[in-house]
Backbone atoms as SQL, in Angstrom:
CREATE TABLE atoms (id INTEGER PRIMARY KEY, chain TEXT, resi INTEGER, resn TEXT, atom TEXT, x REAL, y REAL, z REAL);
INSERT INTO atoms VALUES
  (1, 'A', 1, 'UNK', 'N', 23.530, -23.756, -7.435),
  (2, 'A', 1, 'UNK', 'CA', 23.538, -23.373, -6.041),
  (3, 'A', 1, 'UNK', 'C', 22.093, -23.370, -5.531),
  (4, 'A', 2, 'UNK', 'N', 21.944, -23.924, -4.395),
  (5, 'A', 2, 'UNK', 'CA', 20.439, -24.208, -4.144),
  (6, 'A', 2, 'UNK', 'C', 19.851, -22.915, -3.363),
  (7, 'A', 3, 'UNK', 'N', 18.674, -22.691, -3.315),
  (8, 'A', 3, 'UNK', 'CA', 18.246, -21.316, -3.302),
  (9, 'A', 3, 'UNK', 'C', 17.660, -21.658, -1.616),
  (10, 'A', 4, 'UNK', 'N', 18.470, -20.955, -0.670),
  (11, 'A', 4, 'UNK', 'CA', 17.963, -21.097, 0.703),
  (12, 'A', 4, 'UNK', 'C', 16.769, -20.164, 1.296),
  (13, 'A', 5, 'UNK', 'N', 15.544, -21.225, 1.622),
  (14, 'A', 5, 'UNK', 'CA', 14.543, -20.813, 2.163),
  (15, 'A', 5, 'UNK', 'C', 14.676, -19.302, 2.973),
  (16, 'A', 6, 'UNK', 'N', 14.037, -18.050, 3.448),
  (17, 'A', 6, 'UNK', 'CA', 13.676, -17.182, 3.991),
  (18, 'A', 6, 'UNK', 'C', 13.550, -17.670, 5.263),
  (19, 'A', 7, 'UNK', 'N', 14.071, -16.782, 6.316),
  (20, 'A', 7, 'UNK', 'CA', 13.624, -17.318, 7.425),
  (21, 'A', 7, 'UNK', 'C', 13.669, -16.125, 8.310),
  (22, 'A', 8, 'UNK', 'N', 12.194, -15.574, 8.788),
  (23, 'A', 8, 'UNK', 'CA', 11.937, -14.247, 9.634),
  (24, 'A', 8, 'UNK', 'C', 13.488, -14.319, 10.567),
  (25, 'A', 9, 'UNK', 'N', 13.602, -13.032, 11.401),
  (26, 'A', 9, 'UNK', 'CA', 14.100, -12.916, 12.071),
  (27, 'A', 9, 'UNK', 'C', 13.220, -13.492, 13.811),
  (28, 'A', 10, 'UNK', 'N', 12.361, -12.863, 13.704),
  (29, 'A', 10, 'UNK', 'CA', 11.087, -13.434, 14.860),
  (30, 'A', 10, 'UNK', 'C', 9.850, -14.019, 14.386),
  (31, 'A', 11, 'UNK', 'N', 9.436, -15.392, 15.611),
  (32, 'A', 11, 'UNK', 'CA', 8.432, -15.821, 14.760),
  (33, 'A', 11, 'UNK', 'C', 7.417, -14.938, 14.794),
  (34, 'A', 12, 'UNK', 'N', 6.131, -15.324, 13.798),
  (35, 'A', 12, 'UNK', 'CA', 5.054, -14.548, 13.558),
  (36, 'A', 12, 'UNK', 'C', 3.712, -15.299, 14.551),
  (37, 'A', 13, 'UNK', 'N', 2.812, -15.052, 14.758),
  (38, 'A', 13, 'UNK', 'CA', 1.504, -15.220, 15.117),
  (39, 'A', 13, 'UNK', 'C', 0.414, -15.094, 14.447),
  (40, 'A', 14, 'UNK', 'N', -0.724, -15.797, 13.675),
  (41, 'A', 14, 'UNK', 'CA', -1.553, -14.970, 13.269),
  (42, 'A', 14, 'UNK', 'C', -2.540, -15.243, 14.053),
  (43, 'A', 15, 'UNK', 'N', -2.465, -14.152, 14.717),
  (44, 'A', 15, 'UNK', 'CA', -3.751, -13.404, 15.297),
  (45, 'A', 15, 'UNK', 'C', -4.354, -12.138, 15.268),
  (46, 'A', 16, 'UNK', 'N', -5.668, -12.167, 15.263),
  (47, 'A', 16, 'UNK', 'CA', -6.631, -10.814, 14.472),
  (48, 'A', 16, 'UNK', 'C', -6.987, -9.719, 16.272),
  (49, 'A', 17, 'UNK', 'N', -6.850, -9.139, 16.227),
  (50, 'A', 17, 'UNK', 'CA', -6.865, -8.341, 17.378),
  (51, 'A', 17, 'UNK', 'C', -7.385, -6.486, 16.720),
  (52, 'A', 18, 'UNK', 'N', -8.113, -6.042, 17.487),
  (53, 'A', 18, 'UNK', 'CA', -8.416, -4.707, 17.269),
  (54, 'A', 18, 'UNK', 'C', -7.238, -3.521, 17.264),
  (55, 'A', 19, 'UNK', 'N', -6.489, -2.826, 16.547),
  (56, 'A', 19, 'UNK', 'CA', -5.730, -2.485, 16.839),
  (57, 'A', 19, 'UNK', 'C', -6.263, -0.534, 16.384),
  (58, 'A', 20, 'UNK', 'N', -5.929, 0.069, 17.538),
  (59, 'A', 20, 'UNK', 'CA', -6.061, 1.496, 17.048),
  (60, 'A', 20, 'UNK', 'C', -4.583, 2.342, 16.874),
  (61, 'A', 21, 'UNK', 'N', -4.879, 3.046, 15.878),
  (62, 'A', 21, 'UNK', 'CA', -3.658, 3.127, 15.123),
  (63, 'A', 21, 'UNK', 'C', -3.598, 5.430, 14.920),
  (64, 'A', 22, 'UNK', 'N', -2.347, 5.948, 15.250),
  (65, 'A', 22, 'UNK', 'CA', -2.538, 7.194, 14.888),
  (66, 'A', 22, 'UNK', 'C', -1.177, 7.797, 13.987),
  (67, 'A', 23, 'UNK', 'N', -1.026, 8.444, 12.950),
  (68, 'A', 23, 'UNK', 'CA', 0.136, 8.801, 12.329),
  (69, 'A', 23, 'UNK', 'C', -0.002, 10.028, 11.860),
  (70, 'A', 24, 'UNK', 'N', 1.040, 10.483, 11.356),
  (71, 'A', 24, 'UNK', 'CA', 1.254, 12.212, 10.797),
  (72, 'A', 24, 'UNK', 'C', 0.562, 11.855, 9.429),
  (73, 'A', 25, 'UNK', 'N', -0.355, 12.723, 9.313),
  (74, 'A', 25, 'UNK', 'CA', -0.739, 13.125, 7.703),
  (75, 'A', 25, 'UNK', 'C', -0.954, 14.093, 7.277),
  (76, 'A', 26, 'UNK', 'N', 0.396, 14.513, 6.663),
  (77, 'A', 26, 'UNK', 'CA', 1.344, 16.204, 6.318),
  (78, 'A', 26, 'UNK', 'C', 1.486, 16.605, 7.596),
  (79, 'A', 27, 'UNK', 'N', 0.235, 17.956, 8.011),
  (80, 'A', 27, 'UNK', 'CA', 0.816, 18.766, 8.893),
  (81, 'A', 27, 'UNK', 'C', -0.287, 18.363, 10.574),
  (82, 'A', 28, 'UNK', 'N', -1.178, 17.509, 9.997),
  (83, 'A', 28, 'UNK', 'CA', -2.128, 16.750, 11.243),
  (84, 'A', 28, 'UNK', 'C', -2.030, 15.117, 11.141),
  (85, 'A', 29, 'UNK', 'N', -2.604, 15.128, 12.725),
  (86, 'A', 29, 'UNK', 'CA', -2.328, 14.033, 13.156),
  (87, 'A', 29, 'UNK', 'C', -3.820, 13.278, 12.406),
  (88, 'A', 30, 'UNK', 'N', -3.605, 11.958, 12.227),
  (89, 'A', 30, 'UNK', 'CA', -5.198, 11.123, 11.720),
  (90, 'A', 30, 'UNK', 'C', -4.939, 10.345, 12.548),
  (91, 'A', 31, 'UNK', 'N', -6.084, 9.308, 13.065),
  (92, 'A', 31, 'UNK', 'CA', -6.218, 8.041, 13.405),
  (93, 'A', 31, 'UNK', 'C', -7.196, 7.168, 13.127),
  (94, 'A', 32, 'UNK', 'N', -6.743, 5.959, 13.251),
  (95, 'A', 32, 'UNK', 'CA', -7.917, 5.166, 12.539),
  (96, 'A', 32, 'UNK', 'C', -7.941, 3.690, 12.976),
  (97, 'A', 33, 'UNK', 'N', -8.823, 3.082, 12.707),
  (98, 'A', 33, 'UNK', 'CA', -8.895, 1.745, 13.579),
  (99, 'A', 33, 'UNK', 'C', -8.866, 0.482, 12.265),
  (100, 'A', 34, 'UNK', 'N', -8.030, -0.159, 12.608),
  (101, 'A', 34, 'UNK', 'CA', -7.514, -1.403, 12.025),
  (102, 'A', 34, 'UNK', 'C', -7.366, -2.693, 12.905),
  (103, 'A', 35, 'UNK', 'N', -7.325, -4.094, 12.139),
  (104, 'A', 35, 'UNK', 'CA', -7.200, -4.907, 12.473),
  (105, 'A', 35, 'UNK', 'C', -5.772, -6.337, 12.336),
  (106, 'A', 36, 'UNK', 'N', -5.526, -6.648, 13.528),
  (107, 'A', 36, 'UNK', 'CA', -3.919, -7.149, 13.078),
  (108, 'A', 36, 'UNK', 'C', -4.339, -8.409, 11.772),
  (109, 'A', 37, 'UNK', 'N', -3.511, -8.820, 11.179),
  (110, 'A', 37, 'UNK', 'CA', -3.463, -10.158, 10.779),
  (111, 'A', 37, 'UNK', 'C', -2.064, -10.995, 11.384),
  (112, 'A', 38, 'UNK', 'N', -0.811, -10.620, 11.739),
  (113, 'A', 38, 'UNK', 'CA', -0.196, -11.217, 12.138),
  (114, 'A', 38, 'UNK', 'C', 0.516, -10.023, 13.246),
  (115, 'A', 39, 'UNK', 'N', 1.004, -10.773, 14.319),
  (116, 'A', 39, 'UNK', 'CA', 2.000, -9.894, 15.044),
  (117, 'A', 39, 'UNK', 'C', 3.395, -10.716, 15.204),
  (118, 'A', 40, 'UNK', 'N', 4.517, -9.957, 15.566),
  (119, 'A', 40, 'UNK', 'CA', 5.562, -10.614, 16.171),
  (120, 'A', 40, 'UNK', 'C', 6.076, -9.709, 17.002),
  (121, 'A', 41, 'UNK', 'N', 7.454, -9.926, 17.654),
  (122, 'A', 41, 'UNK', 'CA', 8.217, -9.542, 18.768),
  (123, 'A', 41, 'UNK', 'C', 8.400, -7.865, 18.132),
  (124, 'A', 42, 'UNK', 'N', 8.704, -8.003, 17.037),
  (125, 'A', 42, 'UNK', 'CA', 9.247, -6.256, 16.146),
  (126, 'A', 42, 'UNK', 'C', 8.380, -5.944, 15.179),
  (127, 'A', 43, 'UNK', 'N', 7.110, -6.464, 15.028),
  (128, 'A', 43, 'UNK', 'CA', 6.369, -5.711, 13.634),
  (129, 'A', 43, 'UNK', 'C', 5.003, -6.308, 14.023),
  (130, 'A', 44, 'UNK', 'N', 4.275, -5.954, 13.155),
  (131, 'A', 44, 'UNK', 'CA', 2.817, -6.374, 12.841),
  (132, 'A', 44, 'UNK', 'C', 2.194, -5.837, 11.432),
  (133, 'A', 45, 'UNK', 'N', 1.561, -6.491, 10.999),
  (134, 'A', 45, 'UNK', 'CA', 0.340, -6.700, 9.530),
  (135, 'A', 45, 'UNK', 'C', -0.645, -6.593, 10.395),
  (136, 'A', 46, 'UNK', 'N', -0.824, -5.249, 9.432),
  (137, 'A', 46, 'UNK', 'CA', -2.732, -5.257, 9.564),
  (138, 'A', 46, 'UNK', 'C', -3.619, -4.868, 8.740),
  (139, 'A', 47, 'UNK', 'N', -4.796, -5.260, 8.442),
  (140, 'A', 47, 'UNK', 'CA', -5.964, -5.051, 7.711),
  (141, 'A', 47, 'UNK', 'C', -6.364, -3.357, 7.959),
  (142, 'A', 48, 'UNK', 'N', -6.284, -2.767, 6.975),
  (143, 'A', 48, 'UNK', 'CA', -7.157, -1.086, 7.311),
  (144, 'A', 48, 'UNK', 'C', -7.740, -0.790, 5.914),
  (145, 'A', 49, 'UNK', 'N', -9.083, -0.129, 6.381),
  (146, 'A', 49, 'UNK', 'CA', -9.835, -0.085, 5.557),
  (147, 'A', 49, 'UNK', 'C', -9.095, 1.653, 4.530),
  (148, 'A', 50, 'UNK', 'N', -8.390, 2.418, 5.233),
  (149, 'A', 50, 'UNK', 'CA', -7.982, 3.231, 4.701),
  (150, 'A', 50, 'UNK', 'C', -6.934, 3.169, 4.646),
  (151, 'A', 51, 'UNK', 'N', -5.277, 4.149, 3.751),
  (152, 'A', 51, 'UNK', 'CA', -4.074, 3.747, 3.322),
  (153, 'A', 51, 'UNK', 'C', -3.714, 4.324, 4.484),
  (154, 'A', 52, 'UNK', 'N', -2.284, 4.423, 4.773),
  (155, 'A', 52, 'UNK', 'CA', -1.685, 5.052, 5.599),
  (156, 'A', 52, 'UNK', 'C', -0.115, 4.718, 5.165),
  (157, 'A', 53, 'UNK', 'N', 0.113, 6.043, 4.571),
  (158, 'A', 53, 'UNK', 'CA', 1.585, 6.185, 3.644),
  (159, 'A', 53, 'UNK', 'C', 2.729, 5.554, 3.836),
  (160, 'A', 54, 'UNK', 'N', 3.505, 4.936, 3.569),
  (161, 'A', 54, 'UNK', 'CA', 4.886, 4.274, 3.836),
  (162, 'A', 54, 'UNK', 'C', 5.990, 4.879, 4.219),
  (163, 'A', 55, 'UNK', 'N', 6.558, 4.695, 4.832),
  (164, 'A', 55, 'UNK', 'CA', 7.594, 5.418, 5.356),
  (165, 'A', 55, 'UNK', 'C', 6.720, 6.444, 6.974),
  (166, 'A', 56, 'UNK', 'N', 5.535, 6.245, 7.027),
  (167, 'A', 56, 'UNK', 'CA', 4.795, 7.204, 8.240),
  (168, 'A', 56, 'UNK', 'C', 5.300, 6.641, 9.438),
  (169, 'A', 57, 'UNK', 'N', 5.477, 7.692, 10.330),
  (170, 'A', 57, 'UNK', 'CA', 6.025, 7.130, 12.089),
  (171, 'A', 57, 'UNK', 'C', 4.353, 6.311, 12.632),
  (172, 'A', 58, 'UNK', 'N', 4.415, 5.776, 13.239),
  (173, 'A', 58, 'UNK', 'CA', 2.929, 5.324, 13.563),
  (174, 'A', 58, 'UNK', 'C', 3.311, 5.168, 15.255),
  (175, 'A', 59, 'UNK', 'N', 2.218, 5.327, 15.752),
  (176, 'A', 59, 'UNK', 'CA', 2.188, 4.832, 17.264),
  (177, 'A', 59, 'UNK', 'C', 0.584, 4.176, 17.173),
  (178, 'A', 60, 'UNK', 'N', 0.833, 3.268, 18.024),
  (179, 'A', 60, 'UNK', 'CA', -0.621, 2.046, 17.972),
  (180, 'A', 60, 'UNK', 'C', -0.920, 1.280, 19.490),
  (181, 'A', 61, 'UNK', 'N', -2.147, 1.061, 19.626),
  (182, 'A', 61, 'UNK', 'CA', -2.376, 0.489, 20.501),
  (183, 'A', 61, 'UNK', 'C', -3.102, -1.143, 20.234),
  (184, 'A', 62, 'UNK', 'N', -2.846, -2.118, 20.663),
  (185, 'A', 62, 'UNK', 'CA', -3.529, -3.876, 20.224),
  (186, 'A', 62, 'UNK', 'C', -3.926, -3.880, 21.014),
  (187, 'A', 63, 'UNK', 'N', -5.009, -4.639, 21.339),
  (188, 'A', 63, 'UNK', 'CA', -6.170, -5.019, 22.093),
  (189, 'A', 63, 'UNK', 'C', -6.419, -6.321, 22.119),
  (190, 'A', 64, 'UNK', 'N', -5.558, -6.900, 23.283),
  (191, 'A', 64, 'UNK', 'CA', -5.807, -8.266, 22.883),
  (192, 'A', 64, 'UNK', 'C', -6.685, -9.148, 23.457),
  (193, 'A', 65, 'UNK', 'N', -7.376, -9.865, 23.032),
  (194, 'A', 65, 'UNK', 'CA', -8.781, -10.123, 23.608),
  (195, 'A', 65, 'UNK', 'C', -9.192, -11.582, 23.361),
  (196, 'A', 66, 'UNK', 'N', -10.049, -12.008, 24.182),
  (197, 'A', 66, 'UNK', 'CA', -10.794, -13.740, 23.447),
  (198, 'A', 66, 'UNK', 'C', -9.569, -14.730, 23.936),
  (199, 'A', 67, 'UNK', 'N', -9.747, -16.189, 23.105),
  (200, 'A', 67, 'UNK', 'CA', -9.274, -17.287, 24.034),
  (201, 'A', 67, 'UNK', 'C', -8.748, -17.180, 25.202),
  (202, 'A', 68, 'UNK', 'N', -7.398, -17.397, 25.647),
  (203, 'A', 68, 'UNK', 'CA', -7.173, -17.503, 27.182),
  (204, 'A', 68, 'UNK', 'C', -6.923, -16.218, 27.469),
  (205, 'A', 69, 'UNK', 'N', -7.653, -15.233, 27.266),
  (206, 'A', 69, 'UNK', 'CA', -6.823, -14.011, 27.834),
  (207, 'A', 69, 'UNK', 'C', -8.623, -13.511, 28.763),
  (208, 'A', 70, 'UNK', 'N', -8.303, -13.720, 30.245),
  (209, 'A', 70, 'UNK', 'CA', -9.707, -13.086, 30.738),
  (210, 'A', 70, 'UNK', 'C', -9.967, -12.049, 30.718),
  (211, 'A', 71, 'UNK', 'N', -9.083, -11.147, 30.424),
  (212, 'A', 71, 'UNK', 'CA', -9.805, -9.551, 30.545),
  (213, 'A', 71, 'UNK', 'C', -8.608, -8.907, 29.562),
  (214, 'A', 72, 'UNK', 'N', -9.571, -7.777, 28.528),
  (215, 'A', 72, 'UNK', 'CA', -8.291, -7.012, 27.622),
  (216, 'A', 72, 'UNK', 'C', -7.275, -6.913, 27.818),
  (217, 'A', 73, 'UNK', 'N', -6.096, -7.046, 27.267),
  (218, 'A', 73, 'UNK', 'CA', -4.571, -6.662, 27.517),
  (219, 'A', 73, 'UNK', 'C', -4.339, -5.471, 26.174),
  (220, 'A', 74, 'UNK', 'N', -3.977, -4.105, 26.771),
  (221, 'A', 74, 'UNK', 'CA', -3.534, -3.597, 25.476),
  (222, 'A', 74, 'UNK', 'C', -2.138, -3.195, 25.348),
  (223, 'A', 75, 'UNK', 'N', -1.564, -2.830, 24.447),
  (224, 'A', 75, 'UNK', 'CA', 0.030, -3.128, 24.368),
  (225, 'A', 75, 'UNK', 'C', -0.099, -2.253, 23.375),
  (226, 'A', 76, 'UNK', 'N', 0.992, -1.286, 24.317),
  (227, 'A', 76, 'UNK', 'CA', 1.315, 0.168, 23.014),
  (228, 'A', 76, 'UNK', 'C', 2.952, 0.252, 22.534),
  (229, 'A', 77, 'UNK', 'N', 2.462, 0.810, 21.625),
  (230, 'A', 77, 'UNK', 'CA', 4.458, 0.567, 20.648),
  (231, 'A', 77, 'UNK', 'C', 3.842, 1.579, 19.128),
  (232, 'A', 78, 'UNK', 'N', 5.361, 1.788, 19.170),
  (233, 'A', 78, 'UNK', 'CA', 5.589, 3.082, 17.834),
  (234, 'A', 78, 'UNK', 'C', 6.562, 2.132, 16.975),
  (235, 'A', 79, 'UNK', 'N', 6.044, 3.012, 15.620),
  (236, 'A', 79, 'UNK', 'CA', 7.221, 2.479, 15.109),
  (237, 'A', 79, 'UNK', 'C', 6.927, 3.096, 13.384),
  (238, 'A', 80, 'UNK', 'N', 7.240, 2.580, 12.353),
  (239, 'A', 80, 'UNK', 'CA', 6.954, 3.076, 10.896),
  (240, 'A', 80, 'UNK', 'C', 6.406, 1.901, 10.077),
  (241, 'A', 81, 'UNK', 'N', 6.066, 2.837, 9.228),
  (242, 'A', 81, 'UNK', 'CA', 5.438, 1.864, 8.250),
  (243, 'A', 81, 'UNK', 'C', 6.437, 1.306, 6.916),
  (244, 'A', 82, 'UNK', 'N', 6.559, 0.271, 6.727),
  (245, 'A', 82, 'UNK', 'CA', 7.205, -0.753, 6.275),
  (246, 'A', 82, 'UNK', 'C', 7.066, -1.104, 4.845),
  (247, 'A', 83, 'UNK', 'N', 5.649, -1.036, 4.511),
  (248, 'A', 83, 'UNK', 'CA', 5.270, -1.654, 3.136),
  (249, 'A', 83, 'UNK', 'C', 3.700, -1.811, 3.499),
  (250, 'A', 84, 'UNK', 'N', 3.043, -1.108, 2.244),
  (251, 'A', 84, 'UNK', 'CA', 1.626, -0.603, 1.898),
  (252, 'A', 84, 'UNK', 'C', 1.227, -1.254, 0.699),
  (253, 'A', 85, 'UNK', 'N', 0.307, -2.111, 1.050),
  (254, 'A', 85, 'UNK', 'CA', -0.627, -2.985, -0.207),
  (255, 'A', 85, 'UNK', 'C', -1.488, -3.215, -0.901),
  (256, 'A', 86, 'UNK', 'N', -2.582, -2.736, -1.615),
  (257, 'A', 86, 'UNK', 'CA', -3.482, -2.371, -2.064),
  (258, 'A', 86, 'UNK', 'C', -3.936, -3.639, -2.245),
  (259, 'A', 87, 'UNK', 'N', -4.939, -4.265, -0.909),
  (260, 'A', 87, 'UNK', 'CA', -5.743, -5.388, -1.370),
  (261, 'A', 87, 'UNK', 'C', -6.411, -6.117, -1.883),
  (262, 'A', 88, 'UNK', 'N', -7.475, -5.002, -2.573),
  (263, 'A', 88, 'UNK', 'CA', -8.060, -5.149, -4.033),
  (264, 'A', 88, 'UNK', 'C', -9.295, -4.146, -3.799),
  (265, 'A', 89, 'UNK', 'N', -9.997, -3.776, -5.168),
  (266, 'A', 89, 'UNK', 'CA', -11.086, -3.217, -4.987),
  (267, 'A', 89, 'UNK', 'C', -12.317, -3.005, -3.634),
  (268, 'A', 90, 'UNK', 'N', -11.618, -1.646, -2.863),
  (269, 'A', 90, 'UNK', 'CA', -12.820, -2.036, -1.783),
  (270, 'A', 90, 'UNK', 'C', -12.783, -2.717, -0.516),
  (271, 'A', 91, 'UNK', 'N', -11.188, -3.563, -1.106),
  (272, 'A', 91, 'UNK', 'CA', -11.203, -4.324, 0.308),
  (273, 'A', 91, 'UNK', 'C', -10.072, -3.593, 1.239),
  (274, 'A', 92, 'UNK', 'N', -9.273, -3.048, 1.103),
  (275, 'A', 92, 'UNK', 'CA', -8.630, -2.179, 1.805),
  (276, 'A', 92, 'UNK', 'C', -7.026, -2.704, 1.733),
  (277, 'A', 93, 'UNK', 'N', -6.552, -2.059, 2.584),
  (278, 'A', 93, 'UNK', 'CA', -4.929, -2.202, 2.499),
  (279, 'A', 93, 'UNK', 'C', -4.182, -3.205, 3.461),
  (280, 'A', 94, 'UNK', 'N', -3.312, -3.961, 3.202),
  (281, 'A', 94, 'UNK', 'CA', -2.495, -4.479, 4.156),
  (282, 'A', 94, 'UNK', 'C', -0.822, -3.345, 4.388),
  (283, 'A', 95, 'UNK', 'N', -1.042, -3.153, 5.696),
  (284, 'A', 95, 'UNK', 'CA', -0.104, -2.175, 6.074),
  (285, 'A', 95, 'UNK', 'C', 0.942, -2.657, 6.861),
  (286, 'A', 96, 'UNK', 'N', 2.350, -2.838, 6.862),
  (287, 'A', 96, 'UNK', 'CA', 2.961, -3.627, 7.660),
  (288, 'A', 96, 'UNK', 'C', 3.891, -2.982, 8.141),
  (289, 'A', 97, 'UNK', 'N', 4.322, -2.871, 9.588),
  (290, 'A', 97, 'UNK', 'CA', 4.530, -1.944, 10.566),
  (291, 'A', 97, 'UNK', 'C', 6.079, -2.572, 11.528),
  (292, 'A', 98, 'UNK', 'N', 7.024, -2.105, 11.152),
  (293, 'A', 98, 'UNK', 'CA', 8.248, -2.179, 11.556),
  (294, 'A', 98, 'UNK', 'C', 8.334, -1.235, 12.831),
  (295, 'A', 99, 'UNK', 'N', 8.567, -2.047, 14.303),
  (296, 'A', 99, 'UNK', 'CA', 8.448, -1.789, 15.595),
  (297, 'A', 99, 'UNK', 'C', 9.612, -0.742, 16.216),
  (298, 'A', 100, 'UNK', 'N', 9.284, 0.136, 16.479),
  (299, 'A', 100, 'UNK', 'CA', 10.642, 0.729, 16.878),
  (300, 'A', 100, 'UNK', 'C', 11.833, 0.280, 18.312),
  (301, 'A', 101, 'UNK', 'N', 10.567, -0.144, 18.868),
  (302, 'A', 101, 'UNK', 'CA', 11.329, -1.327, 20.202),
  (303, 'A', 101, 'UNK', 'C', 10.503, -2.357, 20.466),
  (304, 'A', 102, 'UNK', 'N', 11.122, -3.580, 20.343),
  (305, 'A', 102, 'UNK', 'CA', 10.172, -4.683, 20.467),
  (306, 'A', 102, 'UNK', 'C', 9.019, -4.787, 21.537),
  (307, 'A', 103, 'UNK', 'N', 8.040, -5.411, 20.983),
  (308, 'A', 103, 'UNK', 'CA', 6.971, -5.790, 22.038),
  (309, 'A', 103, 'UNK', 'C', 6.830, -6.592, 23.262),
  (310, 'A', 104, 'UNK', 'N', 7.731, -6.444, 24.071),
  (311, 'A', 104, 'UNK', 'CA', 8.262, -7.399, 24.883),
  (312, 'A', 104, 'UNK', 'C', 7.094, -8.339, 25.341),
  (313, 'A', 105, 'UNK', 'N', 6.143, -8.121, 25.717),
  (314, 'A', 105, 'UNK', 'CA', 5.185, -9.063, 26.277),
  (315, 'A', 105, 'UNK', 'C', 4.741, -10.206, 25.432),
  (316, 'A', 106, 'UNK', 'N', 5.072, -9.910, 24.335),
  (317, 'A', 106, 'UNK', 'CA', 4.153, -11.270, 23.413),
  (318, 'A', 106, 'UNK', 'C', 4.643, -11.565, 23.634),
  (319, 'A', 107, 'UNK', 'N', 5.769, -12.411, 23.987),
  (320, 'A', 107, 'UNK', 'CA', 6.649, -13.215, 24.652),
  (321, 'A', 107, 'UNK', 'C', 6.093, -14.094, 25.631),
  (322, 'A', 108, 'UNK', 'N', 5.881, -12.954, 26.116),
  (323, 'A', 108, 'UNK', 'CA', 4.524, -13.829, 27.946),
  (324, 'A', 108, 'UNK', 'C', 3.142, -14.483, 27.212),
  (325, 'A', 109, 'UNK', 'N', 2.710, -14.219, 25.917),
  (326, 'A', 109, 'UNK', 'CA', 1.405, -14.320, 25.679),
  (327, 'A', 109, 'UNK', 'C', 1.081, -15.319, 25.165),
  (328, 'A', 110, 'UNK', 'N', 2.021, -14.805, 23.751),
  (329, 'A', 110, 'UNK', 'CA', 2.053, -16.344, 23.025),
  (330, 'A', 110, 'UNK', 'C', 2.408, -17.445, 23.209),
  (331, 'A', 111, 'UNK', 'N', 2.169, -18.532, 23.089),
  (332, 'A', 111, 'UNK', 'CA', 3.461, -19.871, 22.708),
  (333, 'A', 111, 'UNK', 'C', 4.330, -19.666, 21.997),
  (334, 'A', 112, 'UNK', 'N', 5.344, -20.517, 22.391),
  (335, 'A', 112, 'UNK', 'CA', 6.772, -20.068, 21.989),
  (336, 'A', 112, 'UNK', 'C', 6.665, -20.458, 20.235),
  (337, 'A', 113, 'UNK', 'N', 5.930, -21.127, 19.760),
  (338, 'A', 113, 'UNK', 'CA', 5.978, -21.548, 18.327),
  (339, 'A', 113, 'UNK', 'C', 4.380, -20.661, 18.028),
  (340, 'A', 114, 'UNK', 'N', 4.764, -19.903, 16.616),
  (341, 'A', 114, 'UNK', 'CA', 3.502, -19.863, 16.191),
  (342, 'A', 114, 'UNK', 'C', 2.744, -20.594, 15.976),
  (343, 'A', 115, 'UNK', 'N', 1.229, -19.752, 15.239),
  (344, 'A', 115, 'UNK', 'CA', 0.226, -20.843, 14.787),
  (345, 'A', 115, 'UNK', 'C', -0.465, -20.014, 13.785);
């Protein structure tokens, strides 16, 4: 039986964007600033130099900035954390962030096909 390819539910983007990020840790709030590596319509990957636990509610703000965009666009959305990766010595974590309601605008932003 032939083993059928994976196929996201929404496409992905990779684009690197500033993203500030705040979640429960225990009984206080932390926040901390990270960077996307990919976004889509319901989630995003991002680069953070510190962990931020799995299963955490997160609310975040992207900052989207550079090629055709003339002036910042930022785009806020909540949601949890998905799966936590230990990138290697030093280099920090990939944190990947399951959207609690889609991001409707990347829609308007991106092209309809990633890149």
């Amino acid at each position: 039986m032939p083993i059928r390819p994976y196929k996201r539910k929404y496409p992905r983007f990779n684009r690197r964007y500033p993203v500030h990020v705040r979640f429960a840790s225990g009984n206080l709030f932390s926040e901390l600033d990270a960077v996307s590596r990919n976004v889509s319509l319901c989630g995003l990957l991002l680069e953070t130099a510190s962990i931020i636990p799995q299963h955490s509610p997160v609310s975040f703000v992207i900052t989207l900035q550079g090629e055709q965009i003339v002036r910042p666009i930022e785009l806020a959305g909540e949601g949890k954390v998905v799966r936590v990766e230990d990138v290697g010595t030093g280099a920090g974590f990939a944190v990947a962030i399951e959207c609690k309601d889609p991001i409707s605008q990347i829609e308007d932003i991106f092209p309809k096909r990633p890149n």
